[in-house]
C-alpha positions in Angstrom: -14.2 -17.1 11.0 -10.8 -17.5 11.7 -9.4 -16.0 8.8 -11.3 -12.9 9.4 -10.0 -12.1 12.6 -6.5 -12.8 11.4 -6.9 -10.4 8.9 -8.4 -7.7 11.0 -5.9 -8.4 13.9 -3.1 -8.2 11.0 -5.0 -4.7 9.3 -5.7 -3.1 12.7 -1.6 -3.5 13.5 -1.3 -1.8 10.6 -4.0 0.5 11.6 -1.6 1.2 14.6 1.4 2.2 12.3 -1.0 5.3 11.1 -1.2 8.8 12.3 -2.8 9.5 15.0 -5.8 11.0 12.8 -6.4 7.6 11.0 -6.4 5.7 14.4 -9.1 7.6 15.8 -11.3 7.7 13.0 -10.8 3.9 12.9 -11.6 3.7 16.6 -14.7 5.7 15.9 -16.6 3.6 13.1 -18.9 0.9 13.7 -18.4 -3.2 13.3 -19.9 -3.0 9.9 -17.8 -0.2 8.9 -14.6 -1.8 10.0 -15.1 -4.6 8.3 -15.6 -2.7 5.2 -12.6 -0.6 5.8 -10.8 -4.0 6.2 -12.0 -5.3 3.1 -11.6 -2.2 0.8 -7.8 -1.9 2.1 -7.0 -5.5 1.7 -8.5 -5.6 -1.9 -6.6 -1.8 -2.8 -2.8 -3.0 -1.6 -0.1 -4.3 -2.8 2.2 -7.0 -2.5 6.0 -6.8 -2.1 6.0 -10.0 -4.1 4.9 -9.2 -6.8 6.6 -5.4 -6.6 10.3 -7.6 -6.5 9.0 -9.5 -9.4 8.0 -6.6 -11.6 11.2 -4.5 -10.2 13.3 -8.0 -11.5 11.7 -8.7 -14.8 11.0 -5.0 -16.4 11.3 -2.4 -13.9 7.8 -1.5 -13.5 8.1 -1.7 -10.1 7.0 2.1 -10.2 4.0 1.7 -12.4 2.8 -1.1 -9.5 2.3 1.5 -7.4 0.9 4.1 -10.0 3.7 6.5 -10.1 3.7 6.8 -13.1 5.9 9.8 -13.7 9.0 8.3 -11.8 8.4 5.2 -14.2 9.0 6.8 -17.3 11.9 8.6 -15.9 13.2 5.0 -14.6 12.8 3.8 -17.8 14.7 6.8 -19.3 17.3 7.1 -17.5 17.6 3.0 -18.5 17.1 2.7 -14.5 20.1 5.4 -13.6 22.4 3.4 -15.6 21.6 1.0 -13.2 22.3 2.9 -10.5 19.1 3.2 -9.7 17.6 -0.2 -10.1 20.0 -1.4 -7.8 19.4 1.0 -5.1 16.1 0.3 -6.0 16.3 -3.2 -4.6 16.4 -1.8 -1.1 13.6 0.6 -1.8 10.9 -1.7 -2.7 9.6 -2.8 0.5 9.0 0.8 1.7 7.6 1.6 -1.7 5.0 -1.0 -1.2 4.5 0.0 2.1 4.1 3.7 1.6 1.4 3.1 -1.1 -0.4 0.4 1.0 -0.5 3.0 3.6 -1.8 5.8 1.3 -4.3 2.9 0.6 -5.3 3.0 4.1 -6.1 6.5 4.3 -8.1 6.5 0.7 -10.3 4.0 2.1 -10.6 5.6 5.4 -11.7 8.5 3.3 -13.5 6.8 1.1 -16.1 5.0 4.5 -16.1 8.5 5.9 -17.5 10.0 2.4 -20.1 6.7 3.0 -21.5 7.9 6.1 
């Protein structure tokens, strides 16, 4: 029981972080639906983990978060001459969080289209 509050305290502050759109249709569904809105996004997102390991090892830092078309171009360019890859460093963190909050829209979309 614990853990589920935790996580729904943890997704609603990120809930919070949305536009003002998303916080209101959050605000408007019922228990049940939060809780699935809670467990869709947690199962869709990603990790900045693993997105440093995959930028470390082989650059697919990109692919992670399904862009693929700014993969392929990462890959060749050979990562800007590694230009990019470095700068890259810096970047993943947004990346992550960027697609996690695209994530959080989807899924909003995707209890709405439930309804």
């Amino acid at each position: 029981m614990n853990k589920i509050f935790f996580l729904t305290l943890k997704l609603n502050q990120k809930v919070m972080s949305l536009p003002l759109a998303i916080k209101s249709a959050y605000d408007s569904l019922t228990d049940l639906e939060k809780a699935s809105f809670t467990d869709l996004s947690n199962r869709r997102q990603k990790a900045v983990g693993m997105g440093y390991v995959l930028w470390f090892l082989v650059g697919l830092h990109y692919a992670y978060t399904r862009k693929w078309g700014l993969q392929f171009l990462f890959w060749f360019t050979v990562g800007g001459v590694g230009v990019w890859w470095i700068i890259d460093f810096f970047r993943v963190p947004g990346i992550i969080r960027q697609y996690n909050d695209n994530v959080m829209v989807d899924s909003m979309k995707d209890i709405k289209a439930m309804r």
